[in-house]
N, C-alpha and C positions, 0 to 999 in steps of 0.2 A: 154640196160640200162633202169630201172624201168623211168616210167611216173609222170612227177610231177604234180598235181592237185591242179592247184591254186585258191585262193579265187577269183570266178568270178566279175565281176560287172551287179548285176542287173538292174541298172537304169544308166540313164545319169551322176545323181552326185553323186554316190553311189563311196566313198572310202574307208569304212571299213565295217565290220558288223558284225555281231552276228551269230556264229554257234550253231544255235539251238537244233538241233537235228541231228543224224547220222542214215540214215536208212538202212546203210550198215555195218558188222563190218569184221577186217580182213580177211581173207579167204574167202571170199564172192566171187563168178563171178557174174562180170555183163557184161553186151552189152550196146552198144551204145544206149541214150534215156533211160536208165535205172534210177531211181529215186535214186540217193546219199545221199541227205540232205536236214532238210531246213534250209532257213538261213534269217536272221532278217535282212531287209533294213533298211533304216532312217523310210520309207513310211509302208512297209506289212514282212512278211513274205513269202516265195516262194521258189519251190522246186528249187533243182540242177540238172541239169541229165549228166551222163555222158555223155563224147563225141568221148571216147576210149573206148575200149572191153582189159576185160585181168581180172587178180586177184585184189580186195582189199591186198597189201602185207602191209601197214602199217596205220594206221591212226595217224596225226602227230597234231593235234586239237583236242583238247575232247570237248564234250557235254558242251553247256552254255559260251563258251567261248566268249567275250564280244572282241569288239575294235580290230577284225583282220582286217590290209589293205588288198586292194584289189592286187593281185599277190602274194602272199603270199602264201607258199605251207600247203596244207593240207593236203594231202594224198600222196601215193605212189603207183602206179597201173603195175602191173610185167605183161609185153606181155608176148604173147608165147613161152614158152622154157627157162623163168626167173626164178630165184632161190630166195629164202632168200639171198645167197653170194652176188648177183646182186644187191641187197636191201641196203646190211651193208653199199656198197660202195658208193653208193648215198645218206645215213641217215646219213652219216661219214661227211657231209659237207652240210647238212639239221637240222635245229633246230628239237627236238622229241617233243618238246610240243612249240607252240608261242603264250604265254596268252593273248598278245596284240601286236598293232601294233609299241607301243613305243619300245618293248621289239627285235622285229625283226628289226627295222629301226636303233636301237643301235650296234648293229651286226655290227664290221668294215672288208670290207674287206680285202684284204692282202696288196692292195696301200695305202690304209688307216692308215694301221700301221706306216708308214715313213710318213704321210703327215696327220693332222688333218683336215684339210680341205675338206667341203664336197663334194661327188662324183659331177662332172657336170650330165647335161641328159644325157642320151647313148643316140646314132640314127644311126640311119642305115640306110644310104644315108641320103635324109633329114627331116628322122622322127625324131621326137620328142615324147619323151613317157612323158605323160603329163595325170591328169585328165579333165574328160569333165569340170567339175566346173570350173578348174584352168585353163582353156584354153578359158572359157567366159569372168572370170574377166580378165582375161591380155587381149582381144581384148577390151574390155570396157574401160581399162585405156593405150592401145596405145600401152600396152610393146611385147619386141621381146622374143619371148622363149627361144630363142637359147643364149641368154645371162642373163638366167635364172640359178641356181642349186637348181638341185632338190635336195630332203632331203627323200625324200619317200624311200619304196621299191625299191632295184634296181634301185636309183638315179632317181624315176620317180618326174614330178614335181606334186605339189599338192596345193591347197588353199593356204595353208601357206606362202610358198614360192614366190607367185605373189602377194600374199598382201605385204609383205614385202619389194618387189621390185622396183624400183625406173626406170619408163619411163626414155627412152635412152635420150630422149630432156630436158627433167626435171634435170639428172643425167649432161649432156655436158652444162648446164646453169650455176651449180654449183659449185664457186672456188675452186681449189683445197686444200685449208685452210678448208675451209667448209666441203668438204667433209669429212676431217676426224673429223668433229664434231661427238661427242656422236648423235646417232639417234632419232628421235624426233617421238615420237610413233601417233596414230591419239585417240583423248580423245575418249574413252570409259568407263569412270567410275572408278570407285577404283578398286584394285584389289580383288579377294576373301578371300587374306589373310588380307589385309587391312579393309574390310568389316566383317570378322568372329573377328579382334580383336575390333569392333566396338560392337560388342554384346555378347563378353565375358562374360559376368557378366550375361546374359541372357539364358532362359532354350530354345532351337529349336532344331530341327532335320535339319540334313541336309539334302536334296536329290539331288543326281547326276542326271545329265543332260543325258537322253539314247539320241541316234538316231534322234529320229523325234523331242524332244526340243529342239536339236543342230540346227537342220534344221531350225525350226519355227525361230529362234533367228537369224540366219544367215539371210536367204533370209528377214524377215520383216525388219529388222534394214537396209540391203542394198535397200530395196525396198522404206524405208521412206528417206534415205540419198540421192539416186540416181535419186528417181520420182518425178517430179514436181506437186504434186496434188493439185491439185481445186477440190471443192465439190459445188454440184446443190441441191437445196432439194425444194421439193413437198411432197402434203397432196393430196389422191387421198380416192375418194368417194367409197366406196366398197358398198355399198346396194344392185345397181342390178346384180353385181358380186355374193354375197353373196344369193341373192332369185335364180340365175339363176343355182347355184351349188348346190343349195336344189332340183330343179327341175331335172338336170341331175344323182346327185346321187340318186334322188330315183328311175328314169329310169334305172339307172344301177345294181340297187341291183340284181335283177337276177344273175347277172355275176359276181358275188363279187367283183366290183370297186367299189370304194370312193375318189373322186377326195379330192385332198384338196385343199388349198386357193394357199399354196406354186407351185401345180403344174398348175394352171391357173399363178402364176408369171412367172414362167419359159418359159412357151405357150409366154406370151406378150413380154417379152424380145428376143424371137428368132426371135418373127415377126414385134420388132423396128427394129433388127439389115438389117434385109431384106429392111423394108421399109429406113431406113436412111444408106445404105450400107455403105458409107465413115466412117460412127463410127465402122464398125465392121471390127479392125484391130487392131493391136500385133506392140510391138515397138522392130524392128531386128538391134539396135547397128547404122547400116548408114544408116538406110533403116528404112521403113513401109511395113507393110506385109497386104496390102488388104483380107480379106478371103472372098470368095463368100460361104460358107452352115453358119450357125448358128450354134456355138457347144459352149453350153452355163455350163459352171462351177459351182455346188453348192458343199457351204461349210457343211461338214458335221461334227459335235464334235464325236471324241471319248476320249476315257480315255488317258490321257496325250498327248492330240493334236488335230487332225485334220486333213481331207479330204478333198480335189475340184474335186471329180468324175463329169467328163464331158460327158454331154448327147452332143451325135455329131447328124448332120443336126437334129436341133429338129425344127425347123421351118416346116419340112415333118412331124414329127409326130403326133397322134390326143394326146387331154392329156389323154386318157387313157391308150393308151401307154407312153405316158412321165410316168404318174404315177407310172405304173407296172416297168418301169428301173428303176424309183429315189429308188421305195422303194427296188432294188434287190443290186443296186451298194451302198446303206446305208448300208443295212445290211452286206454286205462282207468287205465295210470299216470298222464299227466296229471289224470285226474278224480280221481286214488285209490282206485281201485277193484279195484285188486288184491285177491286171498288172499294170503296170509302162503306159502301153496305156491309162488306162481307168481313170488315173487321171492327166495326161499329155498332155497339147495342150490348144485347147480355143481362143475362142478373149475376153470371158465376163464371169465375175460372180456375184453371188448371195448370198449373208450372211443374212439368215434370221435369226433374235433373237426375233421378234416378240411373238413368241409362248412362249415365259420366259418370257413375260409383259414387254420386254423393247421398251417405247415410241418411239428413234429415235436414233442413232450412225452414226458412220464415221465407215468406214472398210477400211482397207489397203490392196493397186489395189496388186494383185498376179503378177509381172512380167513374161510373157511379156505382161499381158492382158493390154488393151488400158483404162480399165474400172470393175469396179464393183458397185452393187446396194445393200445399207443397207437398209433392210425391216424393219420397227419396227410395234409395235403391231396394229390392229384395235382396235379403240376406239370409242364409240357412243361421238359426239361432237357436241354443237349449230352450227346451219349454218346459214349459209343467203340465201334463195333460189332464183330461178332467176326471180320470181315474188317481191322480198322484204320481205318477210314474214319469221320470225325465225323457224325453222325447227331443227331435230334431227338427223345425219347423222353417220353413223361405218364410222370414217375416219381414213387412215393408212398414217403414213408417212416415206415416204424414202429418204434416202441422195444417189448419184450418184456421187462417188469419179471418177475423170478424172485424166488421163495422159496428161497432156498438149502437148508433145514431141508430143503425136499423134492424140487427137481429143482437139480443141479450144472450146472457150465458147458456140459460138453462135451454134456450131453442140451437142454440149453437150446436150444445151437443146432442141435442136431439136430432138436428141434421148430420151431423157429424158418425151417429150411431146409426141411423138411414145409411149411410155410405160405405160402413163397415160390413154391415147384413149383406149389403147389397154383392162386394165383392169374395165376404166368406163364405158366401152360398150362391153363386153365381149363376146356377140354372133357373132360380125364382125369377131371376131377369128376365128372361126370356116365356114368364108365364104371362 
């Protein structure tokens, strides 16, 4: 019987995505490891390879197609000794085209018919088929899976489904009168229909929400509901920062580096997190997650979003090499071409906006990071020097947004005074 080819999951919270491109067409052989497609995450784009050997006998998704879940079949792959005949009889109870995931998840199947109700999870002994997202949020909010329905694909559970769901303690509190009250949604704003008859009378474009503005909206809004944050902020003196990277960049012109300001932040932030070890940690649900290397997250903008490509143990590396990775993992985030690794992990990041002349912000900590540093711009400002006398200083200011769950005040600014040292006397770095 031909092989079904389903829409893989490339990342952890990857439940639908975009079939980009087919780089195989019917009749095609391929081998295992062979390049099938790419396909659009929330986060990049990224090949598919096969994982069977046999014929392309059908393609059941065309090019462009937006919002396929993940299981989801795409194709139809005929082993050895397989016909078209072998084809009809599995395409006979396969969708030929599934332009979305709404469009497959309406699909009832034949117990369905008699019963409106939607399918439970299937499991097979005591799995539970469940996404990664949908299986964070319900440990976060206490709920059991297994008294979950799922809606997805093949009854799998998904986002939806656990937001909606009501804790088994929360649920056995509530009288049974209550219970069948109308359900009381959590305030999130008007609706879109509510909101577009608001500007009716008004000329706009709309634009739909792809992939990675899904995301952005998701994880910030859970991350400002969910994080307790406090912010610390400092003005840090950059002058001999600034003469000591004239000096080194002009040492390195030979070798074509140009350090910048951004990659001397990242140097002093791997080696607060070392020197204040307690602050360099991830908030794990019942737990703290210590990390011993420095694997420090910078945010990078591209067109309609955003990257946190994580430079790992960069407390080992010199910033000539930090430089040459920031600038190689920017460049492939703008293309989206990252792996799911190299913007996945972390204990800390970095939001510099500086370079756009903005004075000082708040940035919102990335879960599970413990912390993030808002860089804003250097500015020459009056000081007061340590002899009394008015003076003229590049002074930058950052805010240092904290996860309270996991570093307190007083270690805050303890890292926070770690970072300061680090770039007002920027040759220690490099002892």
């Amino acid at each position: 019987m031909p092989i079904e080819i389903l829409m893989p999951a490339l990342s952890p919270t990857m439940e639908e995505g975009t079939l980009a491109k087919w780089l195989v067409k019917e009749g095609d052989t391929v081998q295992s490891g062979d390049v099938l497609a790419e396909i659009e995450t929330d986060k990049a784009t990224m090949e598919f390879e096969a994982v069977d050997e046999g014929v392309i006998g059908k393609l059941l998704i065309a090019d462009g197609t937006a919002d396929v879940s993940v299981n989801t079949p795409i194709a139809l792959l005929l082993e050895d000794g397989e016909s078209a005949d072998d084809m009809a009889q599995t395409s006979s109870s396969t969708p030929a085209v599934a332009p979305s995931s709404a469009t497959v998840a309406a699909q009832p199947s034949p117990e369905e018919n008699s019963d409106n109700s939607a399918a439970p999870a299937p499991k097979v002994g005591t799995r539970i088929f469940a996404s990664p997202l949908a299986r964070r949020i319900a440990q976060q909010r206490g709920l059991d899976l297994t008294q979950v329905t799922g809606t997805g694909p093949r009854g799998r559970i998904v986002k939806a489904d656990v937001e909606h769901a009501v804790p088994e303690a929360q649920s056995a509190a509530v009288p049974p009168s209550a219970s069948k009250a109308a359900p009381v949604s959590l305030a999130s704003g008007p609706s879109s229909d509510v909101v577009a008859r608001m500007y009716q009378d008004r000329e706009f474009t709309e634009v739909p929400l792809d992939g990675m503005r899904k995301t952005i909206a998701a994880r910030l809004t859970e991350a400002k509901q969910s994080i307790p944050h406090f912010y610390l902020r400092r003005d840090i003196k950059l002058d001999a920062l600034l003469s000591f990277r004239s000096q080194l960049n002009t040492q390195l012109a030979t070798r074509g580096v140009k350090l910048s300001v951004n990659d001397f932040i990242i140097k002093a932030c791997a080696n607060a997190l070392q020197q204040v070890p307690a602050a360099n940690a991830v908030w794990a649900g019942d737990k703290i997650l210590q990390l011993t290397p420095s694997d420090v997250a910078v945010a990078v903008a591209i067109e309609g979003g955003l990257f946190t490509p994580v430079l790992k143990d960069a407390h080992h590396k010199s910033l000539s090499a930090l430089s040459a990775e920031m600038k190689d993992l920017a460049s492939r985030a703008r293309d989206r071409k990252l792996a799911p690794h190299e913007y996945q992990g972390g204990s800390f990041a970095i939001s510099n906006l500086g370079m756009m002349g903005i004075d000082n912000f708040d940035a919102v900590i990335n879960p599970p990071h413990g912390a993030i540093l808002a860089v804003g711009a250097g500015v020459k400002k009056p000081v007061v020097s340590e002899d009394g006398a008015l003076a003229v200083a590049t002074v930058m200011s950052v805010t240092l947004s904290v996860d309270h769950r996991v570093i307190d005040g007083a270690l805050g600014a303890e890292l926070l005074q770690a970072i300061v040292d680090n770039l007002e006397n920027p040759m220690a770095m490099l002892a």
